[in-house]
N, C-alpha and C positions, 0 to 999 in steps of 0.2 A: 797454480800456475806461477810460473817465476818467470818475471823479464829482465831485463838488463837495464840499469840504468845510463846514462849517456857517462862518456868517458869524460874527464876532467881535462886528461892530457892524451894525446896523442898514440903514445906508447906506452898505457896503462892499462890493464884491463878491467875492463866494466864493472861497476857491482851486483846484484843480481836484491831483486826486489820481490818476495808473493804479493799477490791477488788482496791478501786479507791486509798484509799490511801499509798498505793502498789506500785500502778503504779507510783504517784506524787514522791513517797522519787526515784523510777528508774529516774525519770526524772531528778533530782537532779544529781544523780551520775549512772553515762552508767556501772555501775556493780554493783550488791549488793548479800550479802549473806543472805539470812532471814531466822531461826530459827523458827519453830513450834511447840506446843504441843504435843504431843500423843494422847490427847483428839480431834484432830480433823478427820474427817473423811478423809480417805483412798480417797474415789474419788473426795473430794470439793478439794484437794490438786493436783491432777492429771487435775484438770478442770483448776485452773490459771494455771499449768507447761502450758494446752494446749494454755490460753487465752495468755502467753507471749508467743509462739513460733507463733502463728498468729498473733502478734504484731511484728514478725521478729527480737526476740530473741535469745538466744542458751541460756538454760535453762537444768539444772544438779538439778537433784532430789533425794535424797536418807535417808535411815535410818544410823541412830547414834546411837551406842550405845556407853553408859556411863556408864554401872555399871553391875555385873554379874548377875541381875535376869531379868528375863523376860521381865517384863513390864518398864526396864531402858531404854527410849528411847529415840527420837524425831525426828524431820523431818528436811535436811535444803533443800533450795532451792537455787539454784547457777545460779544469772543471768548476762547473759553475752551482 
């Protein structure tokens, strides 16, 4: 699975992250925060919160907003 990570700048496009490599930078450091697009899909983001809480986990998910319109978003994900 490949997501997107969150944009730096505005009019840049995303970088794009697997699954596994995810797991490797966790393995590095026993907490991370990661940052993701808007462009990514609502449930591929709910499907890792699931794959690290079955890796025994504690995994904090939520929206950000950054800015007053609508679509000013992004994802982070909080692994503990």
């Amino acid at each position: 699975m490949e997501l997107k990570l969150a944009r730096v700048e505005l009019d840049a496009k995303p970088k794009t992250i697997t699954l596994d490599k995810l797991i490797a930078e966790l393995e590095k450091n026993k907490d991370k925060i990661f940052y993701f697009d808007k462009s990514n899909a609502h449930k591929d983001l709910v499907a890792v919160v699931e794959k690290f809480e079955e890796m025994g986990y504690s995994v904090y998910f939520k929206e950000i907003k950054y800015g007053l319109d609508e679509g000013d978003y992004m994802y982070q994900v909080h692994i503990l």
